[in-house]
Every structure is written in C-alpha cells, then in structure tokens.
MIDREN-184325 format. One record per atom (N, C-alpha, C, O): residue in three letters; x negated, y, z. Coordinates in steps of 0.05 Angstrom, whole numbers, plus 5000, padded with zeros to 4 digits. Layout:
ALAXYZ;...
This chain:
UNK951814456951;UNK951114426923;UNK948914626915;UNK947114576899;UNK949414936932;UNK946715066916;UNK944415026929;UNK942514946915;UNK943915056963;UNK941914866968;UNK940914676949;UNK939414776932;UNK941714366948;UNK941514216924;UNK939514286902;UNK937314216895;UNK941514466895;UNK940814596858;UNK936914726870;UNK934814676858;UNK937114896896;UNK934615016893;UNK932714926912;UNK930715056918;UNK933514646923;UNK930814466925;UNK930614336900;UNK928214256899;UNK931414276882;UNK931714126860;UNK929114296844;UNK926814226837;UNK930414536841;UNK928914796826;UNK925814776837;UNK923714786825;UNK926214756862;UNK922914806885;UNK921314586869;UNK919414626854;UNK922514356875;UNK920514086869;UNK919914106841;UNK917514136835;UNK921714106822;UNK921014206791;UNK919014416792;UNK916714316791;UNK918914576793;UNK916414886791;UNK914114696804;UNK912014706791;UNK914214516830;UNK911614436834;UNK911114136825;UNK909014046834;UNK912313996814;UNK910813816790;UNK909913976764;UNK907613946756;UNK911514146754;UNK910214316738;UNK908514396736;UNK907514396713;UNK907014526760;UNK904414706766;UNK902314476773;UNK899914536768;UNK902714216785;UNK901314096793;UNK900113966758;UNK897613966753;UNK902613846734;UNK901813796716;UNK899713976701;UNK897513876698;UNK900014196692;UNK898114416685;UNK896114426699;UNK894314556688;UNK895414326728;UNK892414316739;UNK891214106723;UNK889314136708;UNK892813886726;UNK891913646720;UNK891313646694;UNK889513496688;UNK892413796676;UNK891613866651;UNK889213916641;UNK887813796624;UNK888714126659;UNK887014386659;UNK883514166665;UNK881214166657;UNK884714056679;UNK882313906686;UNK881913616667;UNK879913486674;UNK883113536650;UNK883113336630;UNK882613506614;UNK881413376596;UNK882713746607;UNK880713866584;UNK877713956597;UNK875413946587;UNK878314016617;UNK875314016628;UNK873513806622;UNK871713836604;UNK873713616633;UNK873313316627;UNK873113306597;UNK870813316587;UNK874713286584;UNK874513296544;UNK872113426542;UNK870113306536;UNK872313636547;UNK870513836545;UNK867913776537;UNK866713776516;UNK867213676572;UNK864313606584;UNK863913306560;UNK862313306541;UNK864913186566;UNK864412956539;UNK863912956515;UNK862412796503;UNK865313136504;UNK864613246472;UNK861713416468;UNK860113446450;UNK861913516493;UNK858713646496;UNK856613406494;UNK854513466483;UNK857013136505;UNK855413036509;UNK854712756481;UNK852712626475;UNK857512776470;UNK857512646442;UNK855912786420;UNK855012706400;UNK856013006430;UNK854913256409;UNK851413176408;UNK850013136389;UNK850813186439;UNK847913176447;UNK846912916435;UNK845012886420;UNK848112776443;UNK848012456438;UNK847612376407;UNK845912206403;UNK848712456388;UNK848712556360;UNK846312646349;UNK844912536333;UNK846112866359;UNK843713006366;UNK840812966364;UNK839213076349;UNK840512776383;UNK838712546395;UNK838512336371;UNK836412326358;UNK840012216366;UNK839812036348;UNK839812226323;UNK841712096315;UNK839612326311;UNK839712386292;UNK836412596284;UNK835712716264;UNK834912536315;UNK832712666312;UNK830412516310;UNK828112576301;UNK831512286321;UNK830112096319;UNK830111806307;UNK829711566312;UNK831112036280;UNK831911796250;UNK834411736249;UNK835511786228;UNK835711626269;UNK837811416260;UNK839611686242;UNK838911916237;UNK842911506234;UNK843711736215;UNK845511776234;UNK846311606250;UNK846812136231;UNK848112216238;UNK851712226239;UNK852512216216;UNK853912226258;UNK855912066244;UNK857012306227;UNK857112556232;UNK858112126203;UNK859712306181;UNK862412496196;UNK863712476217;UNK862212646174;UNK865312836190;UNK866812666176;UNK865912506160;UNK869712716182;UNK872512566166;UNK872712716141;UNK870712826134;UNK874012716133;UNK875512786108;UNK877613056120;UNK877313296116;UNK879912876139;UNK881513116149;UNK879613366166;UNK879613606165;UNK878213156179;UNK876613396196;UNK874513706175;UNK874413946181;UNK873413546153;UNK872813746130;UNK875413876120;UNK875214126118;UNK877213806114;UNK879213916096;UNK880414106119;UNK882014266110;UNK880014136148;UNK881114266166;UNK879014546172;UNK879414786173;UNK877214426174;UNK874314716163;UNK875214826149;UNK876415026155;UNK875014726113;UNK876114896106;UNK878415046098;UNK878515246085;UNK880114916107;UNK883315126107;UNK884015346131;UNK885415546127;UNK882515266157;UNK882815416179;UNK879315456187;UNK878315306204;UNK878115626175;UNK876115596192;UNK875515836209;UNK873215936210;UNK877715916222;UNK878016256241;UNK878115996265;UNK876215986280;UNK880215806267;UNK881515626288;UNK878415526314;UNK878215476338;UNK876215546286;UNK874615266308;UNK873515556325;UNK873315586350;UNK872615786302;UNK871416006316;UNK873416116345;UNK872516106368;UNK875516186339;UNK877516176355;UNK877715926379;UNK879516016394;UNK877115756387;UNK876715626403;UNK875015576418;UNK875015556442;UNK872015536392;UNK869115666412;UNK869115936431;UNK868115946453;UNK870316126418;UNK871316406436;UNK872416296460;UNK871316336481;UNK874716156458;UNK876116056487;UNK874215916507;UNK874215926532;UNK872915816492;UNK871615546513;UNK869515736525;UNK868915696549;UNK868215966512;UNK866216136521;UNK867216306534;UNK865316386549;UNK868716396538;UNK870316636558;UNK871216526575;UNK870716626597;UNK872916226574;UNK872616066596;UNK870915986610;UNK871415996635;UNK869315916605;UNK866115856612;UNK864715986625;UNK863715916646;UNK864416206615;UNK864616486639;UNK865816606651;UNK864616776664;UNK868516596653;UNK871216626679;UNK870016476702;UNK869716576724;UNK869116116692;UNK869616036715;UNK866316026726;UNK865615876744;UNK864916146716;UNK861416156723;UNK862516406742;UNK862416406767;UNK863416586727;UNK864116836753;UNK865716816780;UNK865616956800;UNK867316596774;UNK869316436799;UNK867316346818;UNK867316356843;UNK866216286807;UNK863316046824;UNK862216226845;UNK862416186869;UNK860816456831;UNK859916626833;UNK861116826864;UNK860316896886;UNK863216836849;UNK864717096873;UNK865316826898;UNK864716886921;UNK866416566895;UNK866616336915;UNK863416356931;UNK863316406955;UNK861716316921;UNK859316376929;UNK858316566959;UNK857716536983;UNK858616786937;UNK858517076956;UNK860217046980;UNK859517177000;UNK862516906982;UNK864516927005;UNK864016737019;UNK865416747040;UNK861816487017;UNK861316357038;UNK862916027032;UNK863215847048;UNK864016057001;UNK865815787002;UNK863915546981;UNK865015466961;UNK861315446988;UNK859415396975;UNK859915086960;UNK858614966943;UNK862614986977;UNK862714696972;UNK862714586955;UNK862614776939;UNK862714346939;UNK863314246916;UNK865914286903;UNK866214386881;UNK868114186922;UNK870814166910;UNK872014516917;UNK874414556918;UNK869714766924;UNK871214946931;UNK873715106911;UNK875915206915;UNK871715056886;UNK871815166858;UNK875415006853;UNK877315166853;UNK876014756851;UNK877514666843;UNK880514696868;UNK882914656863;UNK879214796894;UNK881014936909;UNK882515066911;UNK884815066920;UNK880115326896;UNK880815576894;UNK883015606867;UNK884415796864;UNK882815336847;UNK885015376823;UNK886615366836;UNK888415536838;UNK886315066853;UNK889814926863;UNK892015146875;UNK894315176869;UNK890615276892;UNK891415496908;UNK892315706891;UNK894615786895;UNK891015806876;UNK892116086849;UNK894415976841;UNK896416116839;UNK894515626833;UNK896715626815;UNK898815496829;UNK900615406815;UNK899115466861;UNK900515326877;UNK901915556884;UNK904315586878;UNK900615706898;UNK901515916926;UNK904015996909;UNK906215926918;UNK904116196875;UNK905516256864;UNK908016156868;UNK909816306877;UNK908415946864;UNK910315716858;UNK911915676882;UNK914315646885;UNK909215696902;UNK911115626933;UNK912915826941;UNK915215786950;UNK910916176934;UNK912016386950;UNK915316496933;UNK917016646941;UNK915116366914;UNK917616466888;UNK919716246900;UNK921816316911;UNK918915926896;UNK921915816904;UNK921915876945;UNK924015806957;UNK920215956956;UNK920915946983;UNK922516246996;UNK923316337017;UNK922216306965;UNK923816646968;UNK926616616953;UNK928616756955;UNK926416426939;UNK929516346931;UNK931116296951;UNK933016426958;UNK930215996964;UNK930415826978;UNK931415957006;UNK933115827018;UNK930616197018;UNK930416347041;UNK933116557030;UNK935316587041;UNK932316637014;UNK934616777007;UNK937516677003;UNK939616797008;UNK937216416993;UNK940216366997;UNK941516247021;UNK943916217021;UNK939716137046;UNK939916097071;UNK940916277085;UNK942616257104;UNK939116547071;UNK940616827084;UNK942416947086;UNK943117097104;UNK944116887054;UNK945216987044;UNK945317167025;UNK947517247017;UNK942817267015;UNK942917477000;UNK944917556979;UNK946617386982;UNK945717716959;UNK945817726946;UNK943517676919;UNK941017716920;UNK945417566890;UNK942717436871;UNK941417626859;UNK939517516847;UNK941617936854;UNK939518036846;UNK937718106876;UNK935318156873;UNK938618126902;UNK936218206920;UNK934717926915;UNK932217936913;UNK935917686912;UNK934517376912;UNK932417426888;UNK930217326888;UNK933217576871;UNK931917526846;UNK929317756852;UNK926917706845;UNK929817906860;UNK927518206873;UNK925518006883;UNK923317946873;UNK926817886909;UNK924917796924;UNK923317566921;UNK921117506929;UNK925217426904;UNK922917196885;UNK919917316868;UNK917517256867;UNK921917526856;UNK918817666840;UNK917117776851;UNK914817786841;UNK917717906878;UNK916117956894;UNK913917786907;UNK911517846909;UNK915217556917;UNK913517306925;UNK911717146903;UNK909816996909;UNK912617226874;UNK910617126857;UNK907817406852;UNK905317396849;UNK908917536853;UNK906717736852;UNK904317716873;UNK901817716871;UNK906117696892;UNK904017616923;UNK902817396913;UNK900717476904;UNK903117166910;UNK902516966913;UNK900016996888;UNK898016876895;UNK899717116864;UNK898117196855;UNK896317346861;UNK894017276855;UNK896617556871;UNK893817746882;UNK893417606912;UNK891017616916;UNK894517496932;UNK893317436954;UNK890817386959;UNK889117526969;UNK890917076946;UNK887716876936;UNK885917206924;UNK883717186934;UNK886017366913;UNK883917486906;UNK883517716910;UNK881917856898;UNK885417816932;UNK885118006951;UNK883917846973;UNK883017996989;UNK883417596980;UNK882317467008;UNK879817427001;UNK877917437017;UNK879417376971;UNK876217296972;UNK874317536972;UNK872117566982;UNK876217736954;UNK874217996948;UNK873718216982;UNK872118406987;UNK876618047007;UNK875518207027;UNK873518067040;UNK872118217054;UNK872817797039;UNK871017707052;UNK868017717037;UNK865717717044;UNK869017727018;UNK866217756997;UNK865218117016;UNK863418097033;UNK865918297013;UNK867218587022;UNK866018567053;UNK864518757058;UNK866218387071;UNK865518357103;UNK862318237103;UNK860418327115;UNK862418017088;UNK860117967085;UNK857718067071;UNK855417987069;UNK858718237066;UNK856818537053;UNK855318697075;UNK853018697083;UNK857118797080;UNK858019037108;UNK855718877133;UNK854119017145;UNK856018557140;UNK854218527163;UNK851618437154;UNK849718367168;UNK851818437131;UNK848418337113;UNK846718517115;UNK844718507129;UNK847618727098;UNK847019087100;UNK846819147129;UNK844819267138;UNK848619087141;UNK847619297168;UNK845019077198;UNK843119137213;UNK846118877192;UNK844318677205;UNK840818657190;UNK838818627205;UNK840618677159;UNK838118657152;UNK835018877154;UNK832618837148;UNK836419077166;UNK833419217176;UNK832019087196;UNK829818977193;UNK834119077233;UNK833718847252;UNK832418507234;UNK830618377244;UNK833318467217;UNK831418237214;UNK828818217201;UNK827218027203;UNK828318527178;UNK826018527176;UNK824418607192;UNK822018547187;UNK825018747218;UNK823418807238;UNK822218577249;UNK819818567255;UNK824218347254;UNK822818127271;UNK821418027241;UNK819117927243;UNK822218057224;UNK819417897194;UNK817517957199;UNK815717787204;UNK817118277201;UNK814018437206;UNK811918307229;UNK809518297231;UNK815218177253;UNK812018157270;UNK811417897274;UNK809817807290;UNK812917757256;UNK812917437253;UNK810017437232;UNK807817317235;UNK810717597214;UNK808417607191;UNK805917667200;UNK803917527194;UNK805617867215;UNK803618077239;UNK802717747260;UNK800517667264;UNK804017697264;UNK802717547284;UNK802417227276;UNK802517037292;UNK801917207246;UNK800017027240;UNK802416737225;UNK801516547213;UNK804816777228;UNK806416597213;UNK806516687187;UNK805716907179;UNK808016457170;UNK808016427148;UNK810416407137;UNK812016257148;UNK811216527115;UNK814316617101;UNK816616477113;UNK818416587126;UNK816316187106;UNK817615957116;UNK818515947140;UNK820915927145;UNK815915957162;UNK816915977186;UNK818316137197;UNK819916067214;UNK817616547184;UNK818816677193;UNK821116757184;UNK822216967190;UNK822216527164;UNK825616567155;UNK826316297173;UNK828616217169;UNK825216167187;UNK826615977202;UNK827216077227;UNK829416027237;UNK825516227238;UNK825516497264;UNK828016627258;UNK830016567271;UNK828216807240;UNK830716957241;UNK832416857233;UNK834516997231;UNK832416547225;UNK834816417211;UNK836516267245;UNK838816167245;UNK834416287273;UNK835016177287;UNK835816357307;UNK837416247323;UNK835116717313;UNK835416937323;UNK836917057320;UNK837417197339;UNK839017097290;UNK841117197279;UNK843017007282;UNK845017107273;UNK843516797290;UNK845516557290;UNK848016647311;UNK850116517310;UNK847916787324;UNK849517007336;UNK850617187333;UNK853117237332;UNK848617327329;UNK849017677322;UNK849317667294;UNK849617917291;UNK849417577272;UNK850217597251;UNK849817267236;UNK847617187230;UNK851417147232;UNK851616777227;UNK851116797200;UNK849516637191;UNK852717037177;UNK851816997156;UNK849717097145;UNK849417067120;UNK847617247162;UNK845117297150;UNK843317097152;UNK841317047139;UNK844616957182;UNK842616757181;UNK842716477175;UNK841016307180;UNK845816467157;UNK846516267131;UNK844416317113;UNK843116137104;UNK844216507108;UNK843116547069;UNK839516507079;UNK837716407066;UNK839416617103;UNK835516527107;UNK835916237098;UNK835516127076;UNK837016117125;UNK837415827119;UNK836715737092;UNK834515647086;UNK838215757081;UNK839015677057;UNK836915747036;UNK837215647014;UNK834815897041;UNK832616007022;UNK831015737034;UNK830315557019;UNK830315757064;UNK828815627082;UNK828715297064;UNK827015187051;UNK831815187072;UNK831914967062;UNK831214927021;UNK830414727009;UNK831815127014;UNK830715116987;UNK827214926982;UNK826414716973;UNK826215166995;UNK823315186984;UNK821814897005;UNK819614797001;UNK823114827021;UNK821614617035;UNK821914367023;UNK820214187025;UNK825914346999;UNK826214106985;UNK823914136964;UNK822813936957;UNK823014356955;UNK820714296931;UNK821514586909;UNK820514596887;UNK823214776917;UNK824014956899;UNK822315206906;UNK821815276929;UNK821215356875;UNK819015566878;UNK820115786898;UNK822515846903;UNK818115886907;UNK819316106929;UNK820616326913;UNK822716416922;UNK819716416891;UNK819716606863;UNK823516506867;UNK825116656877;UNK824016266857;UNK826916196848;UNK828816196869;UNK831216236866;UNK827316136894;UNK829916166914;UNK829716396934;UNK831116446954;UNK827816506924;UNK828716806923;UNK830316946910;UNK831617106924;UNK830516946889;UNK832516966876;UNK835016956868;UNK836317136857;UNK836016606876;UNK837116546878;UNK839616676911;UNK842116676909;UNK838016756935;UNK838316896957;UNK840117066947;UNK842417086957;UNK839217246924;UNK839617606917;UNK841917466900;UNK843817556912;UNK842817336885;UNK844917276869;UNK847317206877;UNK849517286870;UNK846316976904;UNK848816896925;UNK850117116944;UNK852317096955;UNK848417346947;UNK849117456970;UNK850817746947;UNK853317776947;UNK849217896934;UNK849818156908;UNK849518376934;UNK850918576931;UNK848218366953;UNK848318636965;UNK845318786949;UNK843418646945;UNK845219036943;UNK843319176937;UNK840319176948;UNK838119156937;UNK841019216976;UNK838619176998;UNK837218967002;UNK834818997006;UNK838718637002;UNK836618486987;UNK835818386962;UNK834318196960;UNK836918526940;UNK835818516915;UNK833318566917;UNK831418426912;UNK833518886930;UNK831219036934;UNK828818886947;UNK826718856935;UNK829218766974;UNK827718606982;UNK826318326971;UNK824418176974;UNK828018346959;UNK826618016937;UNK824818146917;UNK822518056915;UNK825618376900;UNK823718446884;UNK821418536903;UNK819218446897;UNK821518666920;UNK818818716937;UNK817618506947;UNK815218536952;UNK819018256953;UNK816818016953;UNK815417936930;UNK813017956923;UNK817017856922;UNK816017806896;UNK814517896887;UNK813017766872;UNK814318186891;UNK811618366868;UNK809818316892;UNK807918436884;UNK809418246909;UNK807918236928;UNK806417926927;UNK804117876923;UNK808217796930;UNK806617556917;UNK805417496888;UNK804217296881;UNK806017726874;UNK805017656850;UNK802617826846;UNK800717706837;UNK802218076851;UNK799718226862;UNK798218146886;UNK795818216885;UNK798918046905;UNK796317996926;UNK796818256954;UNK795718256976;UNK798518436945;UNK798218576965;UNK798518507005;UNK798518287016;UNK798618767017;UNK799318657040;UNK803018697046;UNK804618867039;UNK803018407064;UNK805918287064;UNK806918427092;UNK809318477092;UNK805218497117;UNK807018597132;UNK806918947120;UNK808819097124;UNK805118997110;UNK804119307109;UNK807319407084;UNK808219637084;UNK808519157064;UNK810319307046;UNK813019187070;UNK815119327070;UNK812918947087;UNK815118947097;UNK815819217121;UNK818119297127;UNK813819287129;UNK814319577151;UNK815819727129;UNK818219747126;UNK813619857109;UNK815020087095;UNK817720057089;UNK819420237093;UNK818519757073;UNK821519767069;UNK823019717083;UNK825319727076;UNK822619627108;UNK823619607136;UNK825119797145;UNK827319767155;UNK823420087139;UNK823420317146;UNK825720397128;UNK828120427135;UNK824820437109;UNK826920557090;UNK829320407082;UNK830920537068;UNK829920157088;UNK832720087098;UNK834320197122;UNK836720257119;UNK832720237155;UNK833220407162;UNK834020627162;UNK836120637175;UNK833220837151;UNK833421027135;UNK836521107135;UNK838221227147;UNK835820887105;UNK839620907099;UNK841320727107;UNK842920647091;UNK841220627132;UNK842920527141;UNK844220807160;UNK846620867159;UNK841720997178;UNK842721097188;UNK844521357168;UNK846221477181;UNK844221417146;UNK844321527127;UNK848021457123;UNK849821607130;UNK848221217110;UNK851421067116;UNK852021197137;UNK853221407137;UNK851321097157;UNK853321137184;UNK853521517179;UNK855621567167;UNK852521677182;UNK852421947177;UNK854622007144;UNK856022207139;UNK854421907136;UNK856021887112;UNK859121817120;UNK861021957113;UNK859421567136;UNK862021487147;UNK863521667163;UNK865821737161;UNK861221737183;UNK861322007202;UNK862922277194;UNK864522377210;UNK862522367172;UNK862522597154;UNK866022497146;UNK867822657150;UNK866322257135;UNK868522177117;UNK870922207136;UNK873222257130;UNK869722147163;UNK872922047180;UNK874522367183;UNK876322347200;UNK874422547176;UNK874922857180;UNK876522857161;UNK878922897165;UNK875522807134;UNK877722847113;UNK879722497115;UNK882222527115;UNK879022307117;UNK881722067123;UNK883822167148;UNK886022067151;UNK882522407166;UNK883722397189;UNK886922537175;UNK889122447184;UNK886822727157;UNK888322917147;UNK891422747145;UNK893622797157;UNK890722537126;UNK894022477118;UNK894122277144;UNK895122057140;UNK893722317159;UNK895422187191;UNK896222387210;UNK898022357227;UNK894822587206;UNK895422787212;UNK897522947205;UNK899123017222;UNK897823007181;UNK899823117161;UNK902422957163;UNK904523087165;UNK902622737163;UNK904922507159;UNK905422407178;UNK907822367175;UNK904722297202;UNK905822237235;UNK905122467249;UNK906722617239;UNK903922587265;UNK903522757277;UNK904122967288;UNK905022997311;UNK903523227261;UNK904623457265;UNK907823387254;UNK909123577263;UNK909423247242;UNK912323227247;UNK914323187280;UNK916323267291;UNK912323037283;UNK912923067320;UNK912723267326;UNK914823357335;UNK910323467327;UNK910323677334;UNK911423877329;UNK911124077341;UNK913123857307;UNK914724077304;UNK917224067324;UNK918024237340;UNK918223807318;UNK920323687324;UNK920723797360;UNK922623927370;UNK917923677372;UNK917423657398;UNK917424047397;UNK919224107413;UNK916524247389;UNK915824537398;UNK918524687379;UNK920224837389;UNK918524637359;UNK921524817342;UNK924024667343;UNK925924717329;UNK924124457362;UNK927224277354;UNK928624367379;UNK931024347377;UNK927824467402;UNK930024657416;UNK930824967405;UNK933125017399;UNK928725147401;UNK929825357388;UNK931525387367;UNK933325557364;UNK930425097343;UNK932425107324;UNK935325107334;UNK937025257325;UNK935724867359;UNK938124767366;UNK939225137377;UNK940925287366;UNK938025167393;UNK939725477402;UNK939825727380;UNK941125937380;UNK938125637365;UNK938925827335;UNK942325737323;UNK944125887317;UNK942425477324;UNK944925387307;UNK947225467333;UNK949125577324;UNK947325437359;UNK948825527377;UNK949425797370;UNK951725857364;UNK947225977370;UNK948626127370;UNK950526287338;UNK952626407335;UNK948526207324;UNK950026287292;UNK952826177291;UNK955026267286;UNK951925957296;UNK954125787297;UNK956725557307;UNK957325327301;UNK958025817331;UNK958725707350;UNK961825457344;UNK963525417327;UNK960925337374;UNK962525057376;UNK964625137370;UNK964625107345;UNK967325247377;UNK969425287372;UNK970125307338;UNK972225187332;UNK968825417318;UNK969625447293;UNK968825147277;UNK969325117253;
C-alpha cells in the first residue's frame, strides 16, 4: 500500500510539472501573438484604416487598476531578459540548438521532481525512517535545482580556460596566414581546420564566424557576434583590434604580432600566477589529512608508553 501511495505521489508531481511547462509555453505563445496583434493594429492604423476600440471593461480596468498592467509589463520584461540571458549562458556552453533553450526548462523543472519523489521512493524501499525520508527528499530537491546550473556554468568555466589558453597558438598561425598573402576568411578556415584537435572549441567559434560572413553577414557583426558567444576577455580584445583595424586601414599582421605577443605575455603571466597559488591551496591538505597522520604515525607510540606508564594495567 505505501509503495502504491508513493508511485501514485511520483506520477502526480510529474503531470504537475509537465502541466506548468506546458503552461509556461502557452503564455509564451499568447505572448508572441499579442505582440503581433499589437503590430498589426499598428500598421493599419498608420495607414488610415481605424484603429480597434478598447472595451468598456477593458477601460474601466485601466482605470481602477492601473499599477496591474504596469506590473505585468515589469514581468514580461524581466522575463524577457531571464530568458535572453538563458540563451546567452546556453550559448557560451556550446548548447547552440534550437530546442536547446526549451530543454534546458524541461530539465530545471523535471530533474527537481524526479530527484524528490526518487528520494522518497528509495527511501521507503530502504526503509528509512520518515523524517530521514523527508531530509533526503529535500535534499534531492535542492540538488536537482542547482545541478542544471552548476553543469552549465562549469562548462561555460572549461570552455573559457581552453579558448584563453589555446588563442595565442592560433594567432600565431593568423600572423603567418596573413604574412603570407591569405585573406581573413581563409585564415579563420586554416585555424578553424588546425585546432580541430588540439582545441575543437576554438575551432567551433572560427567556424562559426567563417560560416557567418560567407552566408552574407558583415565581418564588423560577426565579429562580434564571436566576442558575445564566447565572453572570454582575450577575444573581446581581439575583435576590437580587428575592427579598429579595419576601420583605420592599418597593418593587419603588424597589430596581429603585437597582440599575439601580449596575449602571450599573460598567458605565461596566469600560469606564474597559478604557480604562486598552489603553495597557499597546498596548506589546508596539509593541515587536515596529513600532518594528523603524522602525528599519529611519530607521537602515537610515546603517547601509548606515556599512558603505560602513568597509568598502569592492573588499577
């Protein structure tokens, strides 16, 4: 019977969660349509015809509540930008797909649901007692909430780390791609084909500039676009230095050496920095496994023949 009762419970929590997606996404949908009734209105109403009247209730609702509509534009705008920033950080981690966005809900508002009744569910298989059942349920919902965004922010986090440290090596081969008579295009198709190994996602995001500007998109924009998808510093930097470079006339291998160089720099700069850090991380491993053995291992016989003798066996 309690089995029973808490598959019963499981399947309930996930029609539940599944309804509220489905929700979530029929106001989406509302949404996008009222936007487009709006426009539509808009349009006609600019070009003569007349515009449609408000209601009666809909006036008499202005003015008795008119915090409500403000109050809702707020929602839809904070929403709006939650999920532009969702996009965004999905982006940076390499999850570029169409349906990734609507994934990444399913999953926030699934996992929860799973890890809470599969901690019920486990628990009473086990036997637990119902407040450890009840611990460990809350525990599994907590998880199941930060997971999804502890996974994206570490891969977002990795894919940093080999962009940064792989992108001096690829401006070096730019310089002599540029130096020896190729042209932007080609020499992001070079390193988009040279890094496909040694670093796959640096030589995703060339790609991905590459294929921009050949469909018909300004080099200016998908340049840009590059530095937005990726948020590492170092090619921010490098986009603005194209860019001013293409927009002044200067020379293109003569600024790619110099900043070539000075990514270098501080790359080796980092590593010397990391270098420096591992001395003080070494401490609390040291302090907390280590020297306790060593005591154990050099003062745990003397202690023992200290207590012998203070304190002999017979009493």
């Amino acid at each position: 019977m309690i089995i029973f009762v808490t598959v019963l419970v499981f399947f309930a929590t996930g029609l539940f969660a599944l309804a509220v997606f489905i929700g979530l996404e029929r106001r989406k949908e509302s949404l996008v349509h009222r936007f487009r009734e709006v426009a539509a209105s808009t349009i006609s109403s600019g070009n003569g015809a007349a515009a449609p009247r408000v209601g009666i209730v809909e006036r008499v609702r202005r003015r008795l509540f008119p915090a409500q509509g403000a109050a809702e534009g707020l929602a839809e705008r904070i929403s709006a930008a939650e999920a532009k920033g969702t996009r965004v950080l999905l982006s940076r981690a390499g999850y570029r797909s169409p349906g990734a966005y609507r994934i990444y809900l399913a999953i926030c508002a699934g996992l929860p649901v799973l890890l809470f009744s599969g901690a019920i569910v486990g628990g009473r298989q086990a036997g637990f007692a119902n407040r450890s059942i009840l611990v460990l349920a809350w525990v599994g919902l907590a998880a199941g909430v930060i997971l999804p965004r502890i996974h994206l922010r570490s891969r977002i986090r990795r894919r940093r780390e080999e962009i940064q440290d792989s992108l001096p090596d690829a401006l070096d081969l730019l310089v002599v791609c540029v130096e020896a008579g190729l042209g932007l295009n080609s020499a992001f198709i070079r390193i988009s084909d040279e890094f496909r190994l040694s670093s796959p996602f640096l030589s995703e995001e060339f790609d991905i500039v590459n294929r921009e500007m050949v469909a018909g998109k300004p080099r200016i924009d998908a340049l840009r676009a590059l530095a937005t998808r990726t948020g590492v510093e170092d090619v921010k930097a490098l986009v603005a230095m194209l860019i001013q470079t293409e927009r002044l006339g200067t020379s293109l291998s003569q600024s790619l050496r110099v900043h070539s160089d000075s990514l270098r720099t501080k790359r080796r700069q980092r590593a010397e920095e990391a270098a420096a850090k591992t001395t003080i991380k070494l401490v609390f491993p040291l302090v907390f496994f280590l020297f306790p053995a060593l005591f154990i291992v050099i003062l745990g016989p003397g202690a023992i023949q200290i207590f012998r003798i203070l304190i002999p066996v017979g009493r």
